[in-house]
N, C-alpha and C positions, 0 to 999 in steps of 0.2 A: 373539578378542574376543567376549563374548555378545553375542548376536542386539540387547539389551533395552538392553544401554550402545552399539550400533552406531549404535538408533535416534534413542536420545537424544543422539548426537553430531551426526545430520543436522539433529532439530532446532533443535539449538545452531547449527550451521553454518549453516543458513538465518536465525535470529532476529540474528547478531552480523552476517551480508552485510544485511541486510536496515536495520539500523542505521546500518550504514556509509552505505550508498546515501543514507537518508536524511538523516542528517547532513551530507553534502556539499552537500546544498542550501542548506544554512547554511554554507558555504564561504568569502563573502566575511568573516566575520568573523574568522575565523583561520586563508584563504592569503592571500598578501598580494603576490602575483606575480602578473603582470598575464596572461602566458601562461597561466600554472595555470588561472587562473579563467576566460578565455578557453575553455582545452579542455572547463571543467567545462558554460560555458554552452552550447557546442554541442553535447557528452555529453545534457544533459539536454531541449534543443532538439529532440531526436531522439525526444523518446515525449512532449514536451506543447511547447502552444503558447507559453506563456512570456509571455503577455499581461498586462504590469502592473497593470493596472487590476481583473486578477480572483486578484492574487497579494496573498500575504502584505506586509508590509513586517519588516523586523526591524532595527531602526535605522538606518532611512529609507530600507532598500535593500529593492527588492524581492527574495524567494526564487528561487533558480533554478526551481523550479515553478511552477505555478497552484495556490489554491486547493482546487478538485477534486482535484487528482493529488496534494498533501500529504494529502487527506483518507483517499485511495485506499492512499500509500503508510504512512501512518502508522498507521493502521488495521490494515491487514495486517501492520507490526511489532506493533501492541499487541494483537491478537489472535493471530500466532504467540509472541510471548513467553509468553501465558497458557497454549496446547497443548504450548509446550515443559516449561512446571515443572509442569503439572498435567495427568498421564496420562487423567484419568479426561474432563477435557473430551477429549480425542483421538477417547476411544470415543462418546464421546455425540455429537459432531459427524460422526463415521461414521454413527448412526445415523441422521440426518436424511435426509428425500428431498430429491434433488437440486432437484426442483421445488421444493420450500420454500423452499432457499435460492437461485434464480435469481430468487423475488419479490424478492428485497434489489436487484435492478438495476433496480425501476422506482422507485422516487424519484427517481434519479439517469437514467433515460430521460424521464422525466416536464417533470426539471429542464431537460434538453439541449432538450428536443422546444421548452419555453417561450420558453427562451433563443434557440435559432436557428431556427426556423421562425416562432414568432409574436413576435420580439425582446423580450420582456418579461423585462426583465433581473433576476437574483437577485442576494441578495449572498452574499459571502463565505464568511461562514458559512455559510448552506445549499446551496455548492456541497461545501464542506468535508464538512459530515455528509452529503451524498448518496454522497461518493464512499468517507467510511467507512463507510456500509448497506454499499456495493458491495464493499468489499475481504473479506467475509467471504465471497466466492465463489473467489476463486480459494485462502486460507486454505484452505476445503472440499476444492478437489480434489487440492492440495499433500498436504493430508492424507490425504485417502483413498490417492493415489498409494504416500504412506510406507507406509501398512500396511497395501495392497495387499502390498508388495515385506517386507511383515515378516511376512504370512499365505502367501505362496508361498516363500521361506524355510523 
């Protein structure tokens, strides 16, 4: 297999898991097993708090996520889908210093710091878009990671 369809399979591998994952948090709307959706809650329980009041609704059910963490994981799909079909962001996101892009986690420290230290609560939305500022960090180092291992190759 060349090196160049190897990588472009990893990023495909990563952008369709990374859809999956997301899409199950919209789960209630098409499993319909009480178990399934059971397992899914406590799956997703395990990396967010699951607090209704700062989740989505999506025909009047809340999402297995928060807010933040849809903002987090959606973001990092919508951002790997665009490095998967277009090589040339790949390079140009390699260029970046890392410190540039570790500022995308102060909105979303900013937002947390307001929220639970001095309780001044935000909505929705600007939990949402803090947590996709944030998702173009680990994006960054997924990436670098790939073509680290396509430059030692």
């Amino acid at each position: 297999m060349k090196k160049s369809t190897k990588i472009n399979l990893i990023y495909l591998l990563i952008t369709i898991s990374s859809f999956i994952f997301l899409s199950l948090t919209f789960s209630f709307v098409f499993i319909k097993d009480f178990y399934m959706i059971s397992f899914l809650k406590n799956f997703y329980g395990q990396i967010c708090h699951q607090i209704e009041k700062r989740s989505f609704f999506v025909f009047s059910k809340p999402m297995l996520i928060c807010s933040r963490c849809s903002g987090i994981f959606g973001g990092f799909l919508t951002l790997f889908l665009f490095v998967t079909f277009f090589s040339s962001l790949r390079k140009w996101l390699d260029k970046l210093n890392y410190k540039i892009i570790l500022l995308f986690s102060l909105p979303l420290l900013i937002d947390w710091i307001l929220n639970f230290i001095f309780k001044v609560e935000s909505t929705n939305f600007v939990r949402f878009l803090t947590g996709f500022l944030f998702s173009i960090i680990p994006v960054y180092f997924i990436n670098n990671l790939i073509l680290q291992q396509e430059r030692d190759d």
